[in-house]
DOVEXLO-755492 format. One record per atom (N, C-alpha, C, O): residue in one letter; z, x negated, y. Coordinates in steps of 0.02 Angstrom, whole numbers, padded with zeros to 5 digits, always signed. Each point is the difference from the previous one (the first is absolute). Layout:
DOVEXLO-755492
aZXY...
This chain:
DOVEXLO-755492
x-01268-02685+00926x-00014+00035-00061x-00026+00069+00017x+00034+00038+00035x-00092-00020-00059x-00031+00061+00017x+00041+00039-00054x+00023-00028-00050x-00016+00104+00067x+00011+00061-00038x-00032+00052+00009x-00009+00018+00058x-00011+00009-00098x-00023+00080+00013x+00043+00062+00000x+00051+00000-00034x-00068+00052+00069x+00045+00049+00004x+00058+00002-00063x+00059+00002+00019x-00068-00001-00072x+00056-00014-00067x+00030-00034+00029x+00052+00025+00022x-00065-00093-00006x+00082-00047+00005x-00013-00076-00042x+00029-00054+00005x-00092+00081-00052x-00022-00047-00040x-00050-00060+00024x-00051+00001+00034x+00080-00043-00060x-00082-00061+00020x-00058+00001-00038x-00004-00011-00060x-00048+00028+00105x-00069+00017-00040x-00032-00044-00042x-00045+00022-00035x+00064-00091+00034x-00030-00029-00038x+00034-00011-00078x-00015-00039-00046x+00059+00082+00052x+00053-00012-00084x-00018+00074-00047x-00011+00054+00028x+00011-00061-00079x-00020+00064-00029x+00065+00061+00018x+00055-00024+00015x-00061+00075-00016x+00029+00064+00019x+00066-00030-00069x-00012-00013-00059x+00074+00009+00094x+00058+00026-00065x+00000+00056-00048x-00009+00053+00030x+00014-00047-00083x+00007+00043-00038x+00063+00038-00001x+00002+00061-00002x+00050-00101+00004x+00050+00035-00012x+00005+00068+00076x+00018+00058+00007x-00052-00123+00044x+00030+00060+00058x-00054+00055+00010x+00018+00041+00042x-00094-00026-00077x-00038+00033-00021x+00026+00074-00056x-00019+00059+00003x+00068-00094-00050x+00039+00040-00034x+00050+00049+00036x-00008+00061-00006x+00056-00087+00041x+00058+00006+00065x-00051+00063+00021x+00012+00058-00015x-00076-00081+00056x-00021+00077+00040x+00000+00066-00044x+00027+00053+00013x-00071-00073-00076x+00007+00036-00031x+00037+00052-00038x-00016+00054-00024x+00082-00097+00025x+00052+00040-00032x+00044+00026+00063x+00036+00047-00016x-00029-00065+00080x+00003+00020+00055x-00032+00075+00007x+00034+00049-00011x-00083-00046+00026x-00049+00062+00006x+00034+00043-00055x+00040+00045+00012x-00064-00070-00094x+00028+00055-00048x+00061+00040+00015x+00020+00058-00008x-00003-00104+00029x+00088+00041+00031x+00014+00052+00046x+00033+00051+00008x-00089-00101+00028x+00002+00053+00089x-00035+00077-00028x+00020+00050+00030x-00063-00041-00076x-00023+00046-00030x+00039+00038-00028x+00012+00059+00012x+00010-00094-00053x+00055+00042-00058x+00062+00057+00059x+00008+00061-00001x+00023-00111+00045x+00037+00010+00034x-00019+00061+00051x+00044+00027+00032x-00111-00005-00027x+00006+00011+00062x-00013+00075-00044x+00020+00052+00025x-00061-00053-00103x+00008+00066-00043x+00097+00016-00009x+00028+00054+00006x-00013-00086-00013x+00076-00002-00005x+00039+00049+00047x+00036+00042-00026x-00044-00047+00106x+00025+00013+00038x-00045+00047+00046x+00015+00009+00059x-00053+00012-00079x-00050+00057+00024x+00029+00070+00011x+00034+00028-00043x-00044-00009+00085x+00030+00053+00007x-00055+00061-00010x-00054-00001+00029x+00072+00047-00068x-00051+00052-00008x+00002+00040+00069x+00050+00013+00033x-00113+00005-00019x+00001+00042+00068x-00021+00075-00043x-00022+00015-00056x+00047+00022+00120x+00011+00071-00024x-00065+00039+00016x-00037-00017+00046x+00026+00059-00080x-00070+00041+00008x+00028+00043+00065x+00051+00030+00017x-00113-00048+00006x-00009+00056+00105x+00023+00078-00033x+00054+00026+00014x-00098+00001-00056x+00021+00075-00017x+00040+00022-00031x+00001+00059-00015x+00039-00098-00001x+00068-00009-00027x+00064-00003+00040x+00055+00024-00013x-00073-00057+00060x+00043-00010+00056x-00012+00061+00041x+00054+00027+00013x-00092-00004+00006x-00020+00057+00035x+00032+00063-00028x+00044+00032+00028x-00078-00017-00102x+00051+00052-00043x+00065+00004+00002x+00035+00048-00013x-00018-00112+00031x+00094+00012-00009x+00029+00008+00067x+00057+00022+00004x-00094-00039+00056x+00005+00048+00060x+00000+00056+00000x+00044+00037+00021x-00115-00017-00055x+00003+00076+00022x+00057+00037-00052x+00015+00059+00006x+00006-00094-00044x+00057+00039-00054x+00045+00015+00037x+00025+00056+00004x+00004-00148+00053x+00061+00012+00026x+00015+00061+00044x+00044+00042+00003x-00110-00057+00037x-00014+00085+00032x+00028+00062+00003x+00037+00033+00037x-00073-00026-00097x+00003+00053-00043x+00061+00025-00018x+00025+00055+00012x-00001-00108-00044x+00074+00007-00040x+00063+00028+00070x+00035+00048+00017x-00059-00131+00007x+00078-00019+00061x+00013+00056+00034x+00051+00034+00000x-00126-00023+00042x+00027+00045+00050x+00028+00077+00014x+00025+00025+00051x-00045+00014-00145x+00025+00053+00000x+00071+00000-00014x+00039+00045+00014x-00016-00141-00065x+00065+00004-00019x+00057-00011+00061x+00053+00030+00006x-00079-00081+00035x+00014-00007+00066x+00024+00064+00035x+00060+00009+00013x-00102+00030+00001x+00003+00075+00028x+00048+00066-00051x+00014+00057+00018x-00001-00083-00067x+00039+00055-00036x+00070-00026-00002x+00047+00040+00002x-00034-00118-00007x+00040-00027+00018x+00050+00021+00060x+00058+00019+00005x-00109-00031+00035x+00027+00017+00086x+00029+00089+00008x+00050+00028+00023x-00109-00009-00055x+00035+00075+00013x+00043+00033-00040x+00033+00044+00028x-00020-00055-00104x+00065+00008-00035x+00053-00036+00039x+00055+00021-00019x-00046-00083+00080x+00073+00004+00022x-00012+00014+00042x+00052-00009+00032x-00106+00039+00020x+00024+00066+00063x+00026+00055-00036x+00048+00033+00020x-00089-00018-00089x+00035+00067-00010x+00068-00016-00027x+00043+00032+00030x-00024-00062-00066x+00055-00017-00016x+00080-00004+00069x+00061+00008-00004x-00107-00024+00056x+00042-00025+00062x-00008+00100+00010x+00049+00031-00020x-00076-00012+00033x-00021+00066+00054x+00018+00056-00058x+00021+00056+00013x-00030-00074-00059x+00010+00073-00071x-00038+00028-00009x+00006+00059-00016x-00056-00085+00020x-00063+00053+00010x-00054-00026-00064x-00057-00017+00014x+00080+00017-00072x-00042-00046-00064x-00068-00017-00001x-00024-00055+00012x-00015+00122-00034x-00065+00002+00000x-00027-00007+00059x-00061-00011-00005x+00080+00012+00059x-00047+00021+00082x-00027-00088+00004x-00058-00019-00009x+00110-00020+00023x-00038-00054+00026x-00046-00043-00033x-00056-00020+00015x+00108+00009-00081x-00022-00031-00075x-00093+00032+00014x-00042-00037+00024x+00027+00097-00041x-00070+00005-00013x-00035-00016+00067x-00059-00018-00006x+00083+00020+00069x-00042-00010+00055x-00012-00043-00015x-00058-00009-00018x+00110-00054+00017x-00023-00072+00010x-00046-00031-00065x-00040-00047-00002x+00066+00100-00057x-00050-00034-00056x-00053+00000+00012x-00031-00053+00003x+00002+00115+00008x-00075+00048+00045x-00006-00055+00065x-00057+00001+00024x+00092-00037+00002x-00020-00038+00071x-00019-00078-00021x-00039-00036+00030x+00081+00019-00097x-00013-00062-00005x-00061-00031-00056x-00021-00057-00010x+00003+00136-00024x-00070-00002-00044x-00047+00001+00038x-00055-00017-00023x+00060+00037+00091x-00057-00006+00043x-00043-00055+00052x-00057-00011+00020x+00135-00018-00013x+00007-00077+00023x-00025-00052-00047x-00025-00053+00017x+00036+00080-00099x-00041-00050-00036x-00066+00017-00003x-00037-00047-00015x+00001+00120+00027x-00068+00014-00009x-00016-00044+00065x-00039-00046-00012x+00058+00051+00072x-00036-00025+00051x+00008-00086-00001x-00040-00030+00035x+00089-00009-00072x-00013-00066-00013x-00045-00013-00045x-00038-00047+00008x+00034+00090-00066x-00052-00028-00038x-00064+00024+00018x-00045-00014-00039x+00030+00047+00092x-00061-00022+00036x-00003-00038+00029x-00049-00033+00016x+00112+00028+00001x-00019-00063+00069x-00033-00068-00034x-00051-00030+00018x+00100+00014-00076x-00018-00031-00050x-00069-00012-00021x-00031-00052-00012x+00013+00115+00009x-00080+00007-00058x-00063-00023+00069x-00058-00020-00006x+00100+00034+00068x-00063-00017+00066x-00003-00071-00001x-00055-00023+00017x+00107-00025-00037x+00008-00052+00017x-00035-00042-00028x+00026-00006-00055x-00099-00051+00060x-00033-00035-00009x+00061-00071-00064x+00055-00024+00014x-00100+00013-00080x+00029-00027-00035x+00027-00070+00009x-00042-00038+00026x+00089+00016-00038x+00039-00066+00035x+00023-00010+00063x+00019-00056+00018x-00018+00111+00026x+00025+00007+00055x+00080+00045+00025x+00021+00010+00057x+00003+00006-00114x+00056+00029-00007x+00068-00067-00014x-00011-00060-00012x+00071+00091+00018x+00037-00057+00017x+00030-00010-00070x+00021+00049-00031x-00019-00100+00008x-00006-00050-00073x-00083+00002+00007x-00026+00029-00048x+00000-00044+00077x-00064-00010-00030x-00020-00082-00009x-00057-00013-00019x+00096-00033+00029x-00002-00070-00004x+00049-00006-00065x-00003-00054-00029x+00050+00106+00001x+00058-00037-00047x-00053+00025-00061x+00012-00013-00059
């Protein structure tokens, strides 16, 4: 008995019902695949909220750190502003580093 790639014997007319089957097969695989899509995130979007974290982290990071030296040492204002002043600077020089960095080549650049 000859078959063709289908499965079917060429000399019988094509089934309908299993003509139907693909079809409502596919509709599905369609529906399904709008279903479960995952929205991807805009590049400059993702980028912006880097340079925020930047921005934000590293002066909070740095004021953090130096309100409990001063807290440890007694010394209130001295360290608190160095490190604030040290860790706004650490974010200026990431968010260049950032802004040098060729687009999709930064790390999440696949998520």
């Amino acid at each position: 008995m000859d078959t063709n790639e289908t499965g079917q014997d060429p000399k019988l007319p094509p089934d309908a019902r299993l003509d139907s089957l693909d079809e409502r097969i596919e509709r599905l695989q369609r529906e399904e695949a709008k279903r479960t899509a995952v929205p991807q995130k805009d590049p400059s979007r993702r980028v912006m909220e880097r340079l925020f974290g930047h921005l934000v982290g590293a002066p909070a990071g740095g004021g953090i750190i130096g309100w409990g030296i001063d807290s440890l040492a007694g010394t209130f204002p001295l360290f608190f502003l160095l490190m604030l002043f040290l860790g706004f600077g650490v974010g200026v020089v990431n968010v260049m580093r950032v802004s040098r960095t060729p687009p999709g080549n930064g790390p999440g650049a696949n998520a």
